[in-house]
PAFI-733961 format. One record per residue: x, y, z of N, C-alpha, C in turn; residue number from 1. Coordinates in pm, 1 decimal. Layout:
<rs>
+----------+----------+----------+----------+----------+----------+----------+----------+----------+-----+
:      n_X :      n_Y :      n_Z :     ca_X :     ca_Y :     ca_Z :      c_X :      c_Y :      c_Z : seq :
+----------+----------+----------+----------+----------+----------+----------+----------+----------+-----+
:        X :        Y :        Z :        X :        Y :        Z :        X :        Y :        Z : NUM :
...
+----------+----------+----------+----------+----------+----------+----------+----------+----------+-----+
</rs>
This chain:
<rs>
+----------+----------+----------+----------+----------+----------+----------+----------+----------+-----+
:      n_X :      n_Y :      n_Z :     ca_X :     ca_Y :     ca_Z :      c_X :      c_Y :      c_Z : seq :
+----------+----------+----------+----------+----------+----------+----------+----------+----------+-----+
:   9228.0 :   7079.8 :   5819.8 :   9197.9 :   7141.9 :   5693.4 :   9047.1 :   7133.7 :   5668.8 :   1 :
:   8999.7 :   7213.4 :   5610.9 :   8804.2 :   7271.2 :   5613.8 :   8842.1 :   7171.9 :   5436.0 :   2 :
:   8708.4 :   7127.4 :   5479.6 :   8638.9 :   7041.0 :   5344.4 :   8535.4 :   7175.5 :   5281.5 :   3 :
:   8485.5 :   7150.4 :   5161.6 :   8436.4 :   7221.0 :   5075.4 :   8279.2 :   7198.6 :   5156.0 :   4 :
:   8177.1 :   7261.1 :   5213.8 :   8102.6 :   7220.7 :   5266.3 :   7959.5 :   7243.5 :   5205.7 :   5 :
:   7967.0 :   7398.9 :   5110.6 :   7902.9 :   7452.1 :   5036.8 :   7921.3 :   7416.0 :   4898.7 :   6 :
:   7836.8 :   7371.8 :   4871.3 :   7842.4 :   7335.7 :   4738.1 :   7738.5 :   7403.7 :   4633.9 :   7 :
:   7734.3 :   7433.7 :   4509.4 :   7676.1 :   7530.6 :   4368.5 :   7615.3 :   7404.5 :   4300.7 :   8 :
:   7485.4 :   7402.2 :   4359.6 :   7350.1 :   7333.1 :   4296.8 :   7384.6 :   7373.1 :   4141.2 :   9 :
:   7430.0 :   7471.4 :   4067.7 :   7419.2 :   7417.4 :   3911.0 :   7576.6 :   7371.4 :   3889.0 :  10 :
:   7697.1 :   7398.1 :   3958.9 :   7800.3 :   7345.2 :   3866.4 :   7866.5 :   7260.3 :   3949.4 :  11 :
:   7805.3 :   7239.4 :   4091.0 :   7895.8 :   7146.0 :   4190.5 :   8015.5 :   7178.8 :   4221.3 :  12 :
:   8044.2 :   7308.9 :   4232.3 :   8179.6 :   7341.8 :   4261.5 :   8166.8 :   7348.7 :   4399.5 :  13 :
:   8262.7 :   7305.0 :   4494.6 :   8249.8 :   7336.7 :   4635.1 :   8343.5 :   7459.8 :   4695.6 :  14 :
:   8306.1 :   7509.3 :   4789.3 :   8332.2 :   7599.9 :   4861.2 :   8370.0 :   7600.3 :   5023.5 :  15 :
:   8450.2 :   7664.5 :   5091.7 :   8474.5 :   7658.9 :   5198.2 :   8408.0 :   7711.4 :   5307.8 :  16 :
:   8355.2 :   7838.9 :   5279.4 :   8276.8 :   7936.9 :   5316.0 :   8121.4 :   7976.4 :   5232.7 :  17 :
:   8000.2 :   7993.4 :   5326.2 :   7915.8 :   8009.6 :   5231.9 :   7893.2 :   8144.7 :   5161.5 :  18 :
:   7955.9 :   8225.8 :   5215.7 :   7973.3 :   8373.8 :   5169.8 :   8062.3 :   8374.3 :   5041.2 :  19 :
:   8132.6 :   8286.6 :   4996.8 :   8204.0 :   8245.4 :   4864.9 :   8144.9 :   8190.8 :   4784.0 :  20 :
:   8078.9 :   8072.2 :   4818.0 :   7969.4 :   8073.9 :   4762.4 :   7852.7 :   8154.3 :   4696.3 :  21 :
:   7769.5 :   8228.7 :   4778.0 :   7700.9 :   8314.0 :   4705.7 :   7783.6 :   8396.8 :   4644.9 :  22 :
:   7850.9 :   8467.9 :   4645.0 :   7982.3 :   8553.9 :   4567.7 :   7951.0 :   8457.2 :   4393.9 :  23 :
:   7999.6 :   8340.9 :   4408.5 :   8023.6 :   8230.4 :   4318.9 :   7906.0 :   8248.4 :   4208.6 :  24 :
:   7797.9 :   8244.2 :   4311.6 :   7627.8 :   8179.1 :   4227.6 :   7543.1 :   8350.8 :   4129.9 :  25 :
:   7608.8 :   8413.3 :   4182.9 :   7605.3 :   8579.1 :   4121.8 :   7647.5 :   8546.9 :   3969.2 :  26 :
:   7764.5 :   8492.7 :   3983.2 :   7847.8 :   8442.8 :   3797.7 :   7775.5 :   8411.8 :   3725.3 :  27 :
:   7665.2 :   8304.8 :   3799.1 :   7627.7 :   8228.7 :   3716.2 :   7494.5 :   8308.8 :   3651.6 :  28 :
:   7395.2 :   8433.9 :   3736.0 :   7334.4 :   8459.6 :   3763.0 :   7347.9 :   8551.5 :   3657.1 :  29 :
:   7487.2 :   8653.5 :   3672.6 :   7517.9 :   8725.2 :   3567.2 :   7521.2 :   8669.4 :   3407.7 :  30 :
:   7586.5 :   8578.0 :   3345.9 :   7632.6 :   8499.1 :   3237.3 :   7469.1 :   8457.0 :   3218.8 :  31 :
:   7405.1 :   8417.0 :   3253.2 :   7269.4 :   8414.5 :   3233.0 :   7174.1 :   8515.1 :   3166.3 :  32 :
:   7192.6 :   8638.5 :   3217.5 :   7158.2 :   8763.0 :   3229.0 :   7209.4 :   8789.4 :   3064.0 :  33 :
:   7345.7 :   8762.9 :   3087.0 :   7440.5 :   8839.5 :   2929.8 :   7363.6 :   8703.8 :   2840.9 :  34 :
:   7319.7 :   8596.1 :   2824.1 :   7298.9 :   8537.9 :   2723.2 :   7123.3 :   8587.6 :   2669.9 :  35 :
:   7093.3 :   8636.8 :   2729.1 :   6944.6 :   8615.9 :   2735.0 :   6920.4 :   8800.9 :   2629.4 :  36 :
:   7075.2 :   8871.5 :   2605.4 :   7021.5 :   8970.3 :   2536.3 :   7025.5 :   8957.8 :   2385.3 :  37 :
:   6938.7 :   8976.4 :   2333.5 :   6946.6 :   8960.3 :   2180.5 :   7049.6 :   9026.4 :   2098.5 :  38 :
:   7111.6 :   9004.4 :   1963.5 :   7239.2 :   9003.9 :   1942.6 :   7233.3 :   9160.4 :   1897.8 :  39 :
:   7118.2 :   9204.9 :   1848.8 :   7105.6 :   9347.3 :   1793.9 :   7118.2 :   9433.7 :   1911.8 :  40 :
:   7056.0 :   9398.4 :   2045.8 :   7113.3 :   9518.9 :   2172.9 :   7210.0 :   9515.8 :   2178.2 :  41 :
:   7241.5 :   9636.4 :   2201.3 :   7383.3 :   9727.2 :   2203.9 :   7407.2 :   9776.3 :   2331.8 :  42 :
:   7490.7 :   9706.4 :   2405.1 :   7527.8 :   9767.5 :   2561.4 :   7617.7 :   9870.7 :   2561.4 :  43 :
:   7546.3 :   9974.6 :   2586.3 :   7681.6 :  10107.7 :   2564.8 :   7733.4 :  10126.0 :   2736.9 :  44 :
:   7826.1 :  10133.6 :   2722.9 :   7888.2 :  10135.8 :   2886.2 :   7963.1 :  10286.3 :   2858.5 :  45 :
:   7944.2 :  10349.1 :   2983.8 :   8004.2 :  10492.7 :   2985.9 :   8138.3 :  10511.8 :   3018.7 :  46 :
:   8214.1 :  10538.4 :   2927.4 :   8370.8 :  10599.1 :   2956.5 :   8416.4 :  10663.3 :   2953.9 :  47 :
:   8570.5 :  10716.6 :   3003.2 :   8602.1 :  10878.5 :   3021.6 :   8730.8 :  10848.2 :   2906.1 :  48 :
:   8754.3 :  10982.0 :   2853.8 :   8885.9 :  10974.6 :   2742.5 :   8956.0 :  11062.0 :   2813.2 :  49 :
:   9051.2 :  11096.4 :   2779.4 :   9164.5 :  11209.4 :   2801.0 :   9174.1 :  11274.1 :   2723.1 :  50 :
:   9183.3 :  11428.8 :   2753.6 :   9107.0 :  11559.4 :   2711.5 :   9260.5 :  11580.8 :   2611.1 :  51 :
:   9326.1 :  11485.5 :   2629.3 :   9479.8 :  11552.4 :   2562.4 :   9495.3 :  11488.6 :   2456.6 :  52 :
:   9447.4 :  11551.3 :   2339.9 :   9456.8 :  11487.3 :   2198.7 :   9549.8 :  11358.3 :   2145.8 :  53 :
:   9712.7 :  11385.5 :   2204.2 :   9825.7 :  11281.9 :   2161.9 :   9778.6 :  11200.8 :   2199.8 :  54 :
:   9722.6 :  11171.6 :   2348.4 :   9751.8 :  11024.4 :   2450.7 :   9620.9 :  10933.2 :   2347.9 :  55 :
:   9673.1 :  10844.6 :   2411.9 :   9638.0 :  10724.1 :   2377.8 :   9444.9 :  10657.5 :   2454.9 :  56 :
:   9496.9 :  10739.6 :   2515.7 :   9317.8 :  10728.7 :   2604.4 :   9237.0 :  10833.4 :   2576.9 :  57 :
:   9219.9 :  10883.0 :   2484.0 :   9207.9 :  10956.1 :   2407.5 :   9064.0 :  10967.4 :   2333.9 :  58 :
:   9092.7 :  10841.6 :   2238.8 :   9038.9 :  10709.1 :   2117.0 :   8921.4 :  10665.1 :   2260.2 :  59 :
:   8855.8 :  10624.2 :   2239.7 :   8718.5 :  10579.7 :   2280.8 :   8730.0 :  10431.3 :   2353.3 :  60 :
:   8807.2 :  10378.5 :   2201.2 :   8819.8 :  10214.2 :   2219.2 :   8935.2 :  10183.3 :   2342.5 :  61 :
:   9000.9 :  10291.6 :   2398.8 :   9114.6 :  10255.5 :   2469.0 :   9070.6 :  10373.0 :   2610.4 :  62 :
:   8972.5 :  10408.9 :   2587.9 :   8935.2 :  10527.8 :   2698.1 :   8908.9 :  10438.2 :   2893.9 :  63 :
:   8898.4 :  10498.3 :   2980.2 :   8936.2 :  10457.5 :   3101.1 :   8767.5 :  10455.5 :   3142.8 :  64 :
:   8788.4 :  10320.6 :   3271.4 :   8617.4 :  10249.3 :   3306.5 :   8582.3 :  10368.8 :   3379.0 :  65 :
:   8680.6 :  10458.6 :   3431.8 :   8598.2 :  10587.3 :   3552.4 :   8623.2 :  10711.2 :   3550.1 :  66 :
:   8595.8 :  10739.1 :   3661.1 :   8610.6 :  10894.1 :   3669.6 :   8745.3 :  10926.0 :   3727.1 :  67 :
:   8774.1 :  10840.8 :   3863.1 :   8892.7 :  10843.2 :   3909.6 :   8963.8 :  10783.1 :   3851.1 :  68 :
:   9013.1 :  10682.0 :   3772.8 :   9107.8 :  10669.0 :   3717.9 :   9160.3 :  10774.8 :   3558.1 :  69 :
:   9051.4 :  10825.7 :   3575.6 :   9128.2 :  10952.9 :   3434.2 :   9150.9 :  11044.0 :   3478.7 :  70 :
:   9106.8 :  11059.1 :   3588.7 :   9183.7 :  11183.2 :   3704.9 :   9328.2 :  11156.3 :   3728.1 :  71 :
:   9322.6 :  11036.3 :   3808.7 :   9480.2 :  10986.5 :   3816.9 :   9592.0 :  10993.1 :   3675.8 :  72 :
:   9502.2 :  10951.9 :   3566.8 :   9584.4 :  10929.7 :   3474.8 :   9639.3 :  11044.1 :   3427.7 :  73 :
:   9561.4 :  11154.3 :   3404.0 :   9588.4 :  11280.3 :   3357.9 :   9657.2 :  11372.9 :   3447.6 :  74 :
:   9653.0 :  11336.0 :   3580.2 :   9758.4 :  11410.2 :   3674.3 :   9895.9 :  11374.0 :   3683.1 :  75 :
:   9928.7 :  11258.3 :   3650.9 :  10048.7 :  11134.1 :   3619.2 :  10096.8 :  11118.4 :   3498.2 :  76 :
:  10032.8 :  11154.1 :   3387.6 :  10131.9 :  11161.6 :   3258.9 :  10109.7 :  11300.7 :   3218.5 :  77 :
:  10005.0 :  11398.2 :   3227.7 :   9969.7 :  11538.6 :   3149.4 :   9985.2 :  11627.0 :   3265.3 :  78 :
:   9982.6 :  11600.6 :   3381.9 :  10011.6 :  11732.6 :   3486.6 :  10139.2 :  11819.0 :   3524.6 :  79 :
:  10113.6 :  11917.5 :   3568.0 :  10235.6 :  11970.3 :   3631.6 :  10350.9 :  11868.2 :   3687.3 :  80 :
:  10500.3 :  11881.4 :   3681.8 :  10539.6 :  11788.6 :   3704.5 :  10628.3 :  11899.8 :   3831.7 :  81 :
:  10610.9 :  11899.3 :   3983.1 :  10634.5 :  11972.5 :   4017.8 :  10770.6 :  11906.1 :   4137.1 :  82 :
:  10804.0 :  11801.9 :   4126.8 :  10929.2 :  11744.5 :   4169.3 :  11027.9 :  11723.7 :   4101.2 :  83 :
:  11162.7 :  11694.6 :   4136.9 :  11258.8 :  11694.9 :   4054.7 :  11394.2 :  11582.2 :   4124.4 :  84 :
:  11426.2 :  11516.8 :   4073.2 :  11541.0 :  11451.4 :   4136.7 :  11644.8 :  11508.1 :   4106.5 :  85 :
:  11734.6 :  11557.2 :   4230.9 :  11856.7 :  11645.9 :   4174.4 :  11986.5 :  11613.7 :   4126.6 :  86 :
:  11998.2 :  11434.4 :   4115.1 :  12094.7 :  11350.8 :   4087.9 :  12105.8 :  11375.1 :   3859.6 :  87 :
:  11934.0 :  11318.6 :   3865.3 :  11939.0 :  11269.5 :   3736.3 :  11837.0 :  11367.1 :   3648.0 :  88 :
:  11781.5 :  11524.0 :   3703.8 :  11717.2 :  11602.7 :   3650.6 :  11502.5 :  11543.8 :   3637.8 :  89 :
:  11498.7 :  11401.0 :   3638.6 :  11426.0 :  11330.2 :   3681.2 :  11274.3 :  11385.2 :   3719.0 :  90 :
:  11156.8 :  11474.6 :   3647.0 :  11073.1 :  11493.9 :   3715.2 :  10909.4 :  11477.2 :   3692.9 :  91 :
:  10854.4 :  11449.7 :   3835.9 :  10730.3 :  11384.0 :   3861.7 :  10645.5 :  11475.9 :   3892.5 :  92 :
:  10536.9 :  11412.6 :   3890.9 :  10404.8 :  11475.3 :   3840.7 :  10349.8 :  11410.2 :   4062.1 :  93 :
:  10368.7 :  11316.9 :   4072.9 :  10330.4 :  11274.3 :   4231.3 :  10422.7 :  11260.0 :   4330.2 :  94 :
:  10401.7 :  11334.8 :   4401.0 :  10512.2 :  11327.9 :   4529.2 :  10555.1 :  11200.5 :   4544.2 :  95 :
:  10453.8 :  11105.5 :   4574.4 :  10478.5 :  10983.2 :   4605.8 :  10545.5 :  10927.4 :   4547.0 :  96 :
:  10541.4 :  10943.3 :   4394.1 :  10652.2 :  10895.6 :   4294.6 :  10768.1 :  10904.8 :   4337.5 :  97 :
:  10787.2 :  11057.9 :   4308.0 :  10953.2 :  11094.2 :   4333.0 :  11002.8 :  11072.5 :   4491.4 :  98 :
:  10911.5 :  11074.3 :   4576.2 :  10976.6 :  10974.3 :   4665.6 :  11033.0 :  10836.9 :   4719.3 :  99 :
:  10944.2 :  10768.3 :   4620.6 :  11030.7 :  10630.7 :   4629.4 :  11131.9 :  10644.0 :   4505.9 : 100 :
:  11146.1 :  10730.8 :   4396.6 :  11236.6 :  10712.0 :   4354.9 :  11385.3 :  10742.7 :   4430.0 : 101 :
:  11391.8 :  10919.1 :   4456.8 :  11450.5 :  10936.1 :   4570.2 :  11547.2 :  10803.8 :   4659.6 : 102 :
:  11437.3 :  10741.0 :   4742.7 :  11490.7 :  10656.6 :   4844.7 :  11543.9 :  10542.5 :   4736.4 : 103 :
:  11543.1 :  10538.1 :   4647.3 :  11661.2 :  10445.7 :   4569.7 :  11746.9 :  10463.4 :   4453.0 : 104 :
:  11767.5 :  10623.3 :   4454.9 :  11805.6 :  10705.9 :   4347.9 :  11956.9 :  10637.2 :   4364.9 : 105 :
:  12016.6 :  10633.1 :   4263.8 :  12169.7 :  10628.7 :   4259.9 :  12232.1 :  10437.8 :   4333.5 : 106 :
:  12145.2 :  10391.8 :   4375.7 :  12178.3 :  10297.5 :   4456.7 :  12218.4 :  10168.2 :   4366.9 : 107 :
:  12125.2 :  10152.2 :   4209.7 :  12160.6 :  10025.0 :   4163.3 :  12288.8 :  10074.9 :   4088.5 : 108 :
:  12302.0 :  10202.5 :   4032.8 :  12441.6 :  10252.8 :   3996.7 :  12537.8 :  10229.2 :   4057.1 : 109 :
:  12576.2 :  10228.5 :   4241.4 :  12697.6 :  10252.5 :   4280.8 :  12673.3 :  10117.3 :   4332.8 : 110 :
:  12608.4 :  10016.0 :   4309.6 :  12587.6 :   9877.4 :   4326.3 :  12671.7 :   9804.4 :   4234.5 : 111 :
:  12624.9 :   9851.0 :   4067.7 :  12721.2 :   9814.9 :   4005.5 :  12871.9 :   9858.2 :   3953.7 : 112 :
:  12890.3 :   9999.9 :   4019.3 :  13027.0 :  10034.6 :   4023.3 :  13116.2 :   9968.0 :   4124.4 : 113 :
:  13058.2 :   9940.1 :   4239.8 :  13142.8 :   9839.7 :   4353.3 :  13157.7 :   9716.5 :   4271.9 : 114 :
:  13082.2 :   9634.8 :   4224.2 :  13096.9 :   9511.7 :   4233.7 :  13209.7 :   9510.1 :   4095.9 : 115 :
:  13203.0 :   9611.3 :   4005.1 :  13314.8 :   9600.1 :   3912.8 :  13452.9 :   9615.4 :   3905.8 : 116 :
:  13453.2 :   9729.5 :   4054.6 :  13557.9 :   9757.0 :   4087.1 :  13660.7 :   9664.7 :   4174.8 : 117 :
:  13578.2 :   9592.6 :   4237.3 :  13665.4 :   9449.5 :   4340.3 :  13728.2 :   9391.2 :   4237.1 : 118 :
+----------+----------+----------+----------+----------+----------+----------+----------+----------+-----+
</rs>
């Protein structure tokens, strides 16, 4: 078993690897950084909303950190939903979705119709 070999000159935390380490000493580097701004600067960080009035990401305060994830989001709850499960009428907006649903469509149902029926 590897002993902690690297150790963090300000908090003495040890480490296994020195590449975890520096990873580690960045924290400290950062949190430093955030104390040192005066309370009146205002860090505005850039976010994306969803162009679809109802949703909920919408509002500013609840809006998404990127670009790709409001892409995803808006293709997954506001897009075409162009699959369909033909069991339960069931339909998705990502293939990928309705394919793993698919591969376990109907299965916890006739799971619990067997076991009631013994």
């Amino acid at each position: 078993m590897m002993t902690n070999r690297f150790l963090c000159e300000i908090c003495r935390k040890g480490f296994q690897r020195n590449h975890n380490l520096q990873l580690h000493k960045r924290g400290h580097i950062l949190s430093w950084k955030l104390k040192q701004r005066t309370k009146m600067e205002v860090v505005r960080k850039k976010v994306y909303v969803c162009s679809e009035p109802t949703c909920v990401h919408h509002d500013p305060a609840r809006a998404l950190g990127d670009l790709t994830k409001i892409k995803k989001h808006f293709n997954q709850n506001h897009g075409e939903k162009k699959w369909k499960c033909d069991k339960f009428s069931k339909k998705y907006t990502v293939q990928s979705d309705w394919k793993a649903h698919s591969k376990s469509c109907g299965t916890l149902f006739a799971d619990l119709l067997a076991s009631t029926s013994s």
